[in-house]
LUMFIPA-355265 format. One record per atom (N, C-alpha, C): residue number from 1; residue in one letter; atom name; x, y, z. Coordinates in nm, 4 decimals. Atoms other than C-alpha are relative to their C-alpha. Layout:
# residues N
NUM | A | CA | X | Y | Z .
...
//
This chain:
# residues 136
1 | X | N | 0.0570 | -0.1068 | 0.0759 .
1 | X | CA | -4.3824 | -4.8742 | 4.1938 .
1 | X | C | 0.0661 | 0.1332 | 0.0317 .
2 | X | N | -0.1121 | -0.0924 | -0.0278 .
2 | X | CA | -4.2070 | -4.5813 | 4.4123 .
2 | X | C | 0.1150 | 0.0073 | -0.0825 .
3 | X | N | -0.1248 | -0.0499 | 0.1088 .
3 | X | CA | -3.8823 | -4.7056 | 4.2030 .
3 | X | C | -0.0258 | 0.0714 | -0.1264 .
4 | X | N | -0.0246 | -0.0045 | 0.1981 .
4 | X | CA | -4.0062 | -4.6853 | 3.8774 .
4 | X | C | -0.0604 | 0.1650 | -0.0351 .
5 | X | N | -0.0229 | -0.0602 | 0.0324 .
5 | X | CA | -4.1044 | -4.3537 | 3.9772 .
5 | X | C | 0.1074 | 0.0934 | 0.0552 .
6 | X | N | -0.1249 | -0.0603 | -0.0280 .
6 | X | CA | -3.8102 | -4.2225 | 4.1041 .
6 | X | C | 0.1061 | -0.0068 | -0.1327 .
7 | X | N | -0.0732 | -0.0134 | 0.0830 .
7 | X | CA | -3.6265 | -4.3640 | 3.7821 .
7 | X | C | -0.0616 | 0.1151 | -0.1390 .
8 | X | N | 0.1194 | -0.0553 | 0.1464 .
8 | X | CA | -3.9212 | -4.2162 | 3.5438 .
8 | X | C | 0.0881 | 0.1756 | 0.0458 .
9 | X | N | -0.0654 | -0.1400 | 0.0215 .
9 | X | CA | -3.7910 | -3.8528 | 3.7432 .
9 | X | C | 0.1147 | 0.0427 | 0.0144 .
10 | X | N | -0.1623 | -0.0433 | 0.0527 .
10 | X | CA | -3.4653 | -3.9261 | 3.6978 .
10 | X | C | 0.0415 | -0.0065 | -0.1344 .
11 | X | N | -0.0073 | -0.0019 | 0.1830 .
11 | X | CA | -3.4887 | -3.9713 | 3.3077 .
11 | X | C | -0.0750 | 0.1259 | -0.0190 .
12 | X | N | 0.0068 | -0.1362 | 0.0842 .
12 | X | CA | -3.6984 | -3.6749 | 3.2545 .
12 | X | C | 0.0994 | 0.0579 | 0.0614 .
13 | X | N | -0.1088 | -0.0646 | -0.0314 .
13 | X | CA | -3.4406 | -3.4967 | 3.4800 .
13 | X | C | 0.1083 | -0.0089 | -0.0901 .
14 | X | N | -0.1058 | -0.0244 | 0.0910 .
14 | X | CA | -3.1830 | -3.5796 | 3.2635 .
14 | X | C | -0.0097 | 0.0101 | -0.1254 .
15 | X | N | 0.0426 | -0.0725 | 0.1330 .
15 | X | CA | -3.3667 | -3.5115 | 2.9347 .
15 | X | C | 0.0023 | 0.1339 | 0.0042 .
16 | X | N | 0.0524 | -0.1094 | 0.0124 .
16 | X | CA | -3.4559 | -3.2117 | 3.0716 .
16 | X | C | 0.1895 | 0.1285 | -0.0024 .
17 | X | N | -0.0900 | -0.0458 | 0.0140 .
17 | X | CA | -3.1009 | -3.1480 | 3.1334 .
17 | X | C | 0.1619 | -0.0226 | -0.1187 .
18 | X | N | -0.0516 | -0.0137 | 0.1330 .
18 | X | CA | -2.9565 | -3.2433 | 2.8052 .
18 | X | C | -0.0913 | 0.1038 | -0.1045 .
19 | X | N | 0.0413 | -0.0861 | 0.0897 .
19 | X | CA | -3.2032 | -3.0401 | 2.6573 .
19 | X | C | 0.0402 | 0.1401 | 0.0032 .
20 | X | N | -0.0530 | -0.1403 | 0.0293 .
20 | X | CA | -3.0438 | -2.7221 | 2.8273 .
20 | X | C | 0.0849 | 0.0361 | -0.0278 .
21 | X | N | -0.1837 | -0.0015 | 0.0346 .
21 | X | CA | -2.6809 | -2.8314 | 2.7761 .
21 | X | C | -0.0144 | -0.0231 | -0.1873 .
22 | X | N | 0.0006 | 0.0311 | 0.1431 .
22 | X | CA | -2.7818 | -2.8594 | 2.3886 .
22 | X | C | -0.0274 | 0.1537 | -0.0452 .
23 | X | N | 0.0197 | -0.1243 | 0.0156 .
23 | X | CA | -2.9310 | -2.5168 | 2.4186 .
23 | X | C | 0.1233 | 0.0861 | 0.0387 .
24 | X | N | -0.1316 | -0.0735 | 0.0080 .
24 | X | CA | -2.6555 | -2.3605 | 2.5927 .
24 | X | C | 0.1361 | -0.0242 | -0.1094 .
25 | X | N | -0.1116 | 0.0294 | 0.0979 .
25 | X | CA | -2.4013 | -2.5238 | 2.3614 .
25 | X | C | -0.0399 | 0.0648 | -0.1668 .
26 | X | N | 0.0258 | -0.0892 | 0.1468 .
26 | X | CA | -2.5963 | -2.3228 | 2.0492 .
26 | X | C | 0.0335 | 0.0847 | 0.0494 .
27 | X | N | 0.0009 | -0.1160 | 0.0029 .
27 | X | CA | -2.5891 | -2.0301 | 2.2230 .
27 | X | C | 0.1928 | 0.0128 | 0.0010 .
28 | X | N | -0.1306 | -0.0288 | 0.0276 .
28 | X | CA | -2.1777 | -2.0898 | 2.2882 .
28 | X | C | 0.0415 | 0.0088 | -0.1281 .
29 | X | N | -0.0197 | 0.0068 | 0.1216 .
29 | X | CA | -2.1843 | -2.1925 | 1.9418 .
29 | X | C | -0.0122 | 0.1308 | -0.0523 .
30 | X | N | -0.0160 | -0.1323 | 0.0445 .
30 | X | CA | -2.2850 | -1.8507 | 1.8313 .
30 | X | C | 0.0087 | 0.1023 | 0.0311 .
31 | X | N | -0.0427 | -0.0943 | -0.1040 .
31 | X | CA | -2.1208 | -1.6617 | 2.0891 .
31 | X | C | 0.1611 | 0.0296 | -0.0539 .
32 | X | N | -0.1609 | 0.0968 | 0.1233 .
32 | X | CA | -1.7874 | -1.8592 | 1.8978 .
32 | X | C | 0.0036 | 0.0931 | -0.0918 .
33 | X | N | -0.0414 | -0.0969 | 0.1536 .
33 | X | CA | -1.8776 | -1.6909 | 1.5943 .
33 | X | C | 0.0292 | 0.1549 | 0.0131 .
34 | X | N | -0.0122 | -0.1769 | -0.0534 .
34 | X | CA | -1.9609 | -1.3452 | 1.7185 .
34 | X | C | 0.1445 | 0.0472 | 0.0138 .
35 | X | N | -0.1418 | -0.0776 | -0.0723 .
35 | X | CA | -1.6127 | -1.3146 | 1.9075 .
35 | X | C | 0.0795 | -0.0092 | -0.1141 .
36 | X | N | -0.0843 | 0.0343 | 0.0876 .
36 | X | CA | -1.4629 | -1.4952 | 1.6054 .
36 | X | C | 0.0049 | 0.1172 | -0.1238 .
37 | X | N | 0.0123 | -0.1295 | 0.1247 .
37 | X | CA | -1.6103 | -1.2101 | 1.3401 .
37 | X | C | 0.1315 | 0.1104 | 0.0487 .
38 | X | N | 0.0031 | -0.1414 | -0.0336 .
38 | X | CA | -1.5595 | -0.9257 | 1.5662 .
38 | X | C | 0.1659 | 0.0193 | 0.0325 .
39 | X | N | -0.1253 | -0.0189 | 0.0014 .
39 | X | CA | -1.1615 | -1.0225 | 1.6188 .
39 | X | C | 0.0547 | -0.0358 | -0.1458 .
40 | X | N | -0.0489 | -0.0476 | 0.1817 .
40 | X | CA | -1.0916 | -1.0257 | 1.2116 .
40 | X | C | 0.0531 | 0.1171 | 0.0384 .
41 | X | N | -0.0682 | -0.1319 | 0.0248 .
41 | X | CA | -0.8880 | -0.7552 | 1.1375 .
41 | X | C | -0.0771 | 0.0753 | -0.0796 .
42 | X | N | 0.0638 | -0.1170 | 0.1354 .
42 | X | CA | -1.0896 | -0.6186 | 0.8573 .
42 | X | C | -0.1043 | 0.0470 | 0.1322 .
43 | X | N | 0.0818 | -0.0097 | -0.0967 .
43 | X | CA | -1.3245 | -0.5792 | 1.1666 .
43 | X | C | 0.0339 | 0.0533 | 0.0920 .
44 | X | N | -0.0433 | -0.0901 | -0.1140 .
44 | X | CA | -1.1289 | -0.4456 | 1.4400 .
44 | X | C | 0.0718 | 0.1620 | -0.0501 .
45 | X | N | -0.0422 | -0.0929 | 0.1096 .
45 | X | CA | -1.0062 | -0.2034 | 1.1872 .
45 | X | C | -0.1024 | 0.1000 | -0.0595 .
46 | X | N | 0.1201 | -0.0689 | 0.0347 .
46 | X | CA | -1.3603 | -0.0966 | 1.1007 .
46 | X | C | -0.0407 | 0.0466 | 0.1513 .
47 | X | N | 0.0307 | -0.0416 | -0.1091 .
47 | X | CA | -1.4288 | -0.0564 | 1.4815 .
47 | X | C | 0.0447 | 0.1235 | 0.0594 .
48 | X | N | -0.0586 | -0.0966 | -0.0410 .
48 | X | CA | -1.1746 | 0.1225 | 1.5625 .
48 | X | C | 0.0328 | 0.1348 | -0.0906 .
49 | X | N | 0.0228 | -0.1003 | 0.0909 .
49 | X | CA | -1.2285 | 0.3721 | 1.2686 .
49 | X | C | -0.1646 | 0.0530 | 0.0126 .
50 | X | N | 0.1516 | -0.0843 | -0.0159 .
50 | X | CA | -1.5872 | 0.4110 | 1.3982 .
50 | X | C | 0.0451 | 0.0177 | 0.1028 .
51 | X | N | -0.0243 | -0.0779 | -0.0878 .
51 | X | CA | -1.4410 | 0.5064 | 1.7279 .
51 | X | C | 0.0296 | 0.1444 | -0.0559 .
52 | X | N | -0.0895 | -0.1433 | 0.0302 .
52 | X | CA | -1.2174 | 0.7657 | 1.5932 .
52 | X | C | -0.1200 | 0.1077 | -0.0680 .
53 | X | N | 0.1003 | -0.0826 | 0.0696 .
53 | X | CA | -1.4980 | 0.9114 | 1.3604 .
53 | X | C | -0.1474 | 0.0232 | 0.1034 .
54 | X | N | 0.0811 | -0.0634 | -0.1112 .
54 | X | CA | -1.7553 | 0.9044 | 1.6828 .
54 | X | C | 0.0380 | 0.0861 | 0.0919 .
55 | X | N | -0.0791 | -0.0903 | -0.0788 .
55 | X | CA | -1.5049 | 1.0686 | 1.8895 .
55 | X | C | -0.0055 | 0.1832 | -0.0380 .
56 | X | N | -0.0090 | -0.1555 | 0.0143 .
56 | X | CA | -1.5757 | 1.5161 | 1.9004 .
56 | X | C | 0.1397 | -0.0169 | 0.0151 .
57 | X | N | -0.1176 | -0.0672 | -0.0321 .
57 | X | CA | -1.2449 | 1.5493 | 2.0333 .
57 | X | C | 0.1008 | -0.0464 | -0.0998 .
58 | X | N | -0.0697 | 0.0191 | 0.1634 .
58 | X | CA | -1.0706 | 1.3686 | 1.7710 .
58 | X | C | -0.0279 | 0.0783 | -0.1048 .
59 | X | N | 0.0266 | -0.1072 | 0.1380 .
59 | X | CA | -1.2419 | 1.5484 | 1.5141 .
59 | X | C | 0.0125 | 0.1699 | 0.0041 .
60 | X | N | -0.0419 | -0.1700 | -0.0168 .
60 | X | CA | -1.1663 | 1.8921 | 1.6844 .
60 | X | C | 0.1048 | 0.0219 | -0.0194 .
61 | X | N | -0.1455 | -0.0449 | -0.0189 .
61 | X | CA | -0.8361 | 1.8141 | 1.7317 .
61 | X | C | 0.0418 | -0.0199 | -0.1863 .
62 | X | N | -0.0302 | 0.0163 | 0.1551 .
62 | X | CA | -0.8109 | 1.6806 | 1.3435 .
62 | X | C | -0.0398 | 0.1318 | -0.0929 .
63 | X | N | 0.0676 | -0.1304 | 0.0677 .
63 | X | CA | -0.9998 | 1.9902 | 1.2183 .
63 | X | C | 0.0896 | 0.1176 | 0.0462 .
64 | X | N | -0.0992 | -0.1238 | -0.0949 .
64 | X | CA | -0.7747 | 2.2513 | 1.4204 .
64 | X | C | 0.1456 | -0.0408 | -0.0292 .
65 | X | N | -0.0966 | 0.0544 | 0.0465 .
65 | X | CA | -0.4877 | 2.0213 | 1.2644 .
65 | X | C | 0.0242 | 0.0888 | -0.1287 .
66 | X | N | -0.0182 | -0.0681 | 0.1610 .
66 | X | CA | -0.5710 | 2.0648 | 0.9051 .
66 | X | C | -0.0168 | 0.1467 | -0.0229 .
67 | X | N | 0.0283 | -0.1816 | 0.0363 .
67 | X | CA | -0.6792 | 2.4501 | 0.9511 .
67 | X | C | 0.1543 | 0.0586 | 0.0102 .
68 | X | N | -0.1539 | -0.1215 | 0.0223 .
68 | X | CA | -0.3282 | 2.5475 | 1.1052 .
68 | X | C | 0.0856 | -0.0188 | -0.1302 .
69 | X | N | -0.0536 | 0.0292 | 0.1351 .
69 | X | CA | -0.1474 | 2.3246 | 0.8201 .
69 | X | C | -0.0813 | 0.0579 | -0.1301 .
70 | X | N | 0.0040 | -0.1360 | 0.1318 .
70 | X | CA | -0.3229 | 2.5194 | 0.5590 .
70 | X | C | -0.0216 | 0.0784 | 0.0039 .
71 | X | N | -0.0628 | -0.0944 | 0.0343 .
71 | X | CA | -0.3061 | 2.7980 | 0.6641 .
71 | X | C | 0.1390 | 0.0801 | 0.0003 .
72 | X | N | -0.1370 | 0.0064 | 0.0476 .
72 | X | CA | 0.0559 | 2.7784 | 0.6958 .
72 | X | C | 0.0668 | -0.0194 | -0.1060 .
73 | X | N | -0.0668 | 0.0433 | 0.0868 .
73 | X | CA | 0.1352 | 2.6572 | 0.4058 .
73 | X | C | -0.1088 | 0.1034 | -0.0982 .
74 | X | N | 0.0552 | -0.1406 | 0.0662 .
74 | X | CA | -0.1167 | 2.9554 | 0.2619 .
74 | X | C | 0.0734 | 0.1086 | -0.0095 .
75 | X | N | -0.1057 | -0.1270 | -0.0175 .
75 | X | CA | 0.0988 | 3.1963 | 0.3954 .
75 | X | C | 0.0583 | 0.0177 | -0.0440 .
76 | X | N | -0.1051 | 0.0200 | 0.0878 .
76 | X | CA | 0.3720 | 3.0773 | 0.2721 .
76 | X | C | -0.0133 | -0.0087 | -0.1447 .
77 | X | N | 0.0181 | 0.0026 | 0.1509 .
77 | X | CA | 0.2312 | 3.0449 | -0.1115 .
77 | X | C | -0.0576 | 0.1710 | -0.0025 .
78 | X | N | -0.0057 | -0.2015 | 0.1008 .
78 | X | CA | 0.1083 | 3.4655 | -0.0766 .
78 | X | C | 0.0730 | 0.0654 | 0.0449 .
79 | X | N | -0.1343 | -0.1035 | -0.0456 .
79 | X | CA | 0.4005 | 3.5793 | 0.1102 .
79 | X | C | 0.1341 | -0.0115 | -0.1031 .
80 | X | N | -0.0999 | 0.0262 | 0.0816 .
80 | X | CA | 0.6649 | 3.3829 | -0.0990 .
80 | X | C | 0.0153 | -0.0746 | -0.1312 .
81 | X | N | 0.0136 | 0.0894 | 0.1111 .
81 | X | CA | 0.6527 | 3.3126 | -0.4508 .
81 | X | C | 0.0909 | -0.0819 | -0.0439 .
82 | X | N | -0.0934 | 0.1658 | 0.0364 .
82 | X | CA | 0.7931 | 2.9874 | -0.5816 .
82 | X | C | 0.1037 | 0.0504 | -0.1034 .
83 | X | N | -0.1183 | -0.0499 | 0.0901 .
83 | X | CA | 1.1422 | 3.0763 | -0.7528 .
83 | X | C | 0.1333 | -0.0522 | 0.0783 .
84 | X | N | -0.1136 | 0.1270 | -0.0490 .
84 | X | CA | 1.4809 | 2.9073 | -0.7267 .
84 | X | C | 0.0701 | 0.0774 | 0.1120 .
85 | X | N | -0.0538 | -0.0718 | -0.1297 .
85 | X | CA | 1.5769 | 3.1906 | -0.4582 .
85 | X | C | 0.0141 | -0.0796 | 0.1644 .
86 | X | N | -0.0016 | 0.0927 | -0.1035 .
86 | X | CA | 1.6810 | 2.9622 | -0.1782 .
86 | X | C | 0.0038 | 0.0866 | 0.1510 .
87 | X | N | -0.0195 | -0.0594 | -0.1630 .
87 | X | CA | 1.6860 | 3.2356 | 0.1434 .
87 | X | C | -0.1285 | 0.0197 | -0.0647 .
88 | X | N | 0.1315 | -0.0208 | -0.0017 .
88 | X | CA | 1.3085 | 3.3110 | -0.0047 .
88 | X | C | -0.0952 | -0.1281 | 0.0578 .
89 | X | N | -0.0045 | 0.1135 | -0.0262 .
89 | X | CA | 1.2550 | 2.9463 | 0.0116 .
89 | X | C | -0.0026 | -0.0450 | 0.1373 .
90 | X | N | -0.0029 | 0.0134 | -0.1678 .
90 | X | CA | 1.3662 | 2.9200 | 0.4104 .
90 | X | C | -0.0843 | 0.1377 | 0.0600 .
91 | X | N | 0.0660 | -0.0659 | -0.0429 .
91 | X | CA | 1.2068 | 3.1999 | 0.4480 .
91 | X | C | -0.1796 | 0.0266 | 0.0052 .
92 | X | N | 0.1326 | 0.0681 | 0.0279 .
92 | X | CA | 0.8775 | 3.0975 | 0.3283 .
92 | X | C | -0.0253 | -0.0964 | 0.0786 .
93 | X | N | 0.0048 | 0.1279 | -0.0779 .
93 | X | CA | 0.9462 | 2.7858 | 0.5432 .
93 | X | C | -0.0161 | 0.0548 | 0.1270 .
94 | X | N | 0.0318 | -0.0713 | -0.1554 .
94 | X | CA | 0.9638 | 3.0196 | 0.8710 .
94 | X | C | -0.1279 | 0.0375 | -0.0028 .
95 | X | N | 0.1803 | -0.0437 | -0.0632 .
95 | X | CA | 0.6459 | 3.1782 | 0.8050 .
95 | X | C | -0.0980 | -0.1012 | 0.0069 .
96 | X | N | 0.1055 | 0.1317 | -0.0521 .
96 | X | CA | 0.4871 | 2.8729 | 0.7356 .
96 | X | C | 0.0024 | -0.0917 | 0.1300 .
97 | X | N | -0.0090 | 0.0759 | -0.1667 .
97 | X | CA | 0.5954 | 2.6986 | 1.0841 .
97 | X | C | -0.0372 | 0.1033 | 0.0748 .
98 | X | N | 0.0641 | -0.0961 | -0.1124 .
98 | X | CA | 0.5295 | 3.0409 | 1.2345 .
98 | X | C | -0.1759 | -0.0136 | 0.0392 .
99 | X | N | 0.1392 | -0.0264 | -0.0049 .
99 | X | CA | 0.1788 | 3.0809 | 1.1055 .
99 | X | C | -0.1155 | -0.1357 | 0.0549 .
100 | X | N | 0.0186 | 0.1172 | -0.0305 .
100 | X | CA | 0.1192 | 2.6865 | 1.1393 .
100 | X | C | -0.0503 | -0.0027 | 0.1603 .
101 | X | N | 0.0245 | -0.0500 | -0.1667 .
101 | X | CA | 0.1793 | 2.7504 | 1.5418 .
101 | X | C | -0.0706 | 0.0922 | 0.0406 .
102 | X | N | 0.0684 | -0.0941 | -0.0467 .
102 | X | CA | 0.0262 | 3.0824 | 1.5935 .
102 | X | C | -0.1289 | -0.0550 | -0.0148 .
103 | X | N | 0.1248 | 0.0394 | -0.0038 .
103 | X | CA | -0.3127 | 2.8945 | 1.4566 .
103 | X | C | -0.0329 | -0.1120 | 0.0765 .
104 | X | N | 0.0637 | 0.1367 | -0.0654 .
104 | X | CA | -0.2595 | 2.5847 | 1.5850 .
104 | X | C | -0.0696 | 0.0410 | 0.1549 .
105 | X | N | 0.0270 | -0.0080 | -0.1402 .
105 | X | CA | -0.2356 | 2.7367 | 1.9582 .
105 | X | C | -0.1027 | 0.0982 | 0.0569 .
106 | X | N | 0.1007 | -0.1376 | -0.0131 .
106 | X | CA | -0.5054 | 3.0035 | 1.9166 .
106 | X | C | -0.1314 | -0.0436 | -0.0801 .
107 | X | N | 0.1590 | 0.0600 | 0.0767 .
107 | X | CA | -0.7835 | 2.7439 | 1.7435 .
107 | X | C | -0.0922 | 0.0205 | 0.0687 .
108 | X | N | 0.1370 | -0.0202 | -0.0468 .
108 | X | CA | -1.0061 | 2.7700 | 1.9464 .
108 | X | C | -0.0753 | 0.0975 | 0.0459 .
109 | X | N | 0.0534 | -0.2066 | 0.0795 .
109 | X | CA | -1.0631 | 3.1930 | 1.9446 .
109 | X | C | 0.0280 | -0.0008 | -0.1207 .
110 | X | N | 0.0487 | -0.0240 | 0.1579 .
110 | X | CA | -1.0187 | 3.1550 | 1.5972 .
110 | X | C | -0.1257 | -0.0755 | -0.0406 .
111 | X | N | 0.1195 | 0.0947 | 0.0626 .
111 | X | CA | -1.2937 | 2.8936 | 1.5630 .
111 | X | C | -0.1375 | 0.0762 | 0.1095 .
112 | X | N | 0.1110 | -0.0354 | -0.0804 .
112 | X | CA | -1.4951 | 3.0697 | 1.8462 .
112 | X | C | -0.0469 | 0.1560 | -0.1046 .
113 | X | N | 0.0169 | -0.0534 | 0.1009 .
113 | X | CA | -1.4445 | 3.3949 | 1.6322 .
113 | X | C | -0.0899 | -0.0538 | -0.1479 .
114 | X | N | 0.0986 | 0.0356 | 0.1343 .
114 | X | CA | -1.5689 | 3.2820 | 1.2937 .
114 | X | C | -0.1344 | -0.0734 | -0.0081 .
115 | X | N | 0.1447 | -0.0059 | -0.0570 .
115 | X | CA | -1.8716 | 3.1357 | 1.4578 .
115 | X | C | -0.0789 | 0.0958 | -0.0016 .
116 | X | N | 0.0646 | -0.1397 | -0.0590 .
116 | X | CA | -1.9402 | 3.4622 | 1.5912 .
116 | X | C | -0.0318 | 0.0801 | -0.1297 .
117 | X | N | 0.0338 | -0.0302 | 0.1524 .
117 | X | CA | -1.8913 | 3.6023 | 1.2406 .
117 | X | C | -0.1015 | -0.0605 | -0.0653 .
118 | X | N | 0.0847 | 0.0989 | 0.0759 .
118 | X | CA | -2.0688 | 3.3364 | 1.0733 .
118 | X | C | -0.1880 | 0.0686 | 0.0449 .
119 | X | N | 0.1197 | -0.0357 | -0.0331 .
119 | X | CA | -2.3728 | 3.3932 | 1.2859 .
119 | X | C | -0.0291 | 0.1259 | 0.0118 .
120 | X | N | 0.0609 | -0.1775 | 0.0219 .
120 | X | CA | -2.3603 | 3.7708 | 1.2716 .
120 | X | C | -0.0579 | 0.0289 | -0.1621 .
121 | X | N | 0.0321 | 0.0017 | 0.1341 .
121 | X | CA | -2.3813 | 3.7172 | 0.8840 .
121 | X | C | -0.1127 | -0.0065 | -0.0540 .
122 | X | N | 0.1354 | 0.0941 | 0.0589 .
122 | X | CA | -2.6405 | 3.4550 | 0.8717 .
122 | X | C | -0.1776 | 0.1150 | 0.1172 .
123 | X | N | 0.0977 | -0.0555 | -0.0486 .
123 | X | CA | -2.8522 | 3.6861 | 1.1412 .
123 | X | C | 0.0250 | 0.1178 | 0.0753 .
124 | X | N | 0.0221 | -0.1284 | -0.0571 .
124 | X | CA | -2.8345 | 4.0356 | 1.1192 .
124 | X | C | -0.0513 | 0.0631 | 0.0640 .
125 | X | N | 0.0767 | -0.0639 | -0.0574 .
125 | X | CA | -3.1322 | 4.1158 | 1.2361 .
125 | X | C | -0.0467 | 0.0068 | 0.1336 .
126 | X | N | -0.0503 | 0.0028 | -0.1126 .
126 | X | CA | -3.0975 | 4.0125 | 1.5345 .
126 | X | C | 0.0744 | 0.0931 | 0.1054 .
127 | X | N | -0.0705 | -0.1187 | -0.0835 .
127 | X | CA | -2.8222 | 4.2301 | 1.6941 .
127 | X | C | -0.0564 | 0.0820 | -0.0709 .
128 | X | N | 0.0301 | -0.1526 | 0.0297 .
128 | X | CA | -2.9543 | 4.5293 | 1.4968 .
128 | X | C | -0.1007 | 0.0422 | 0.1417 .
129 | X | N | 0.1519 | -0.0042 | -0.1421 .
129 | X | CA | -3.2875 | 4.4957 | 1.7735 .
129 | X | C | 0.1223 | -0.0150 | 0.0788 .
130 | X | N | -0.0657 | -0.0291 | -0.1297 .
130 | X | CA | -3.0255 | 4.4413 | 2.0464 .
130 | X | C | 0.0761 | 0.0932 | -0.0202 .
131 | X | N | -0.1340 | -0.1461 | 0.0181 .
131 | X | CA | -2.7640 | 4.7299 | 1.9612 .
131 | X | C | -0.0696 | 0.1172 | 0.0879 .
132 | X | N | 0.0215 | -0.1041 | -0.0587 .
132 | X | CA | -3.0566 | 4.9901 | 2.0648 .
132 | X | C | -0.0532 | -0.0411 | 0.1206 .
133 | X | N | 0.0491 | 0.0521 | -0.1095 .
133 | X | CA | -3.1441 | 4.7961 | 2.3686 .
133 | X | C | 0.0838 | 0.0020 | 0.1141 .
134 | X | N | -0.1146 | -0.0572 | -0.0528 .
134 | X | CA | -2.7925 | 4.8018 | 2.5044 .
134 | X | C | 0.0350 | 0.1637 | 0.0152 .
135 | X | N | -0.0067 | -0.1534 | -0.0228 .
135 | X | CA | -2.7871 | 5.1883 | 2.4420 .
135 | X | C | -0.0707 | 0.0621 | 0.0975 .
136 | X | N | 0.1890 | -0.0408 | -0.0510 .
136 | X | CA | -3.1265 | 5.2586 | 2.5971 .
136 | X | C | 0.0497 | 0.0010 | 0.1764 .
//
């Protein structure tokens, strides 16, 4: 009688342990798929385009990109009007690489500036009450 139960808890034992190797083998199973989605290209491609677009510093540095490039290439359309004059032409091309650089390397007092503007605009009333407080 001892054998039969020693074999009885060696059969549930090994039910019990096909039942977790059946479970773990779903969960590899859709561990498989997961990795399998998430390395698609249309997918690592979407990932790594929600990095870039979660990233501040990317988007400062992209924003402080496109500001110097247009306003370089601003400059250059009200300093030099478009005509087949080819030294106006290179010369339009200098100010635009000038002005390009001078913004690029000075973005961030120009962007701290127009803040400062911005919010003096949107709230005058503000500094007016501090102006005579500073005097005082």
């Amino acid at each position: 009688m001892a054998k039969q139960t020693a074999v009885d808890s060696l059969k549930e034992s090994i039910r019990l342990l096909e039942i977790q190797q059946a479970e773990e083998g779903q969960i590899l199973k859709e561990q498989f798929k997961i990795t399998y989605e998430s390395l698609k290209l249309v997918n690592l491609v979407k990932s790594s385009l929600k990095e870039l677009t979660d990233s501040v510093e990317i988007k400062t540095n992209l924003f402080e990109s496109i500001v110097s490039i247009f306003t370089g290439y601003l400059s250059k359309k009200l300093t030099i009007k478009s005509d087949g004059n080819i030294f106006k032409r290179i010369l339009g091309l200098v100010v635009q690489f000038g002005v390009t650089n001078l913004v690029a390397k000075n973005a961030e007092t120009i962007r701290i500036f127009i803040t400062e503007f911005i919010d003096r605009f949107l709230h005058p009333k503000e500094e007016k009450e501090e102006i005579p407080e500073t005097e005082a």
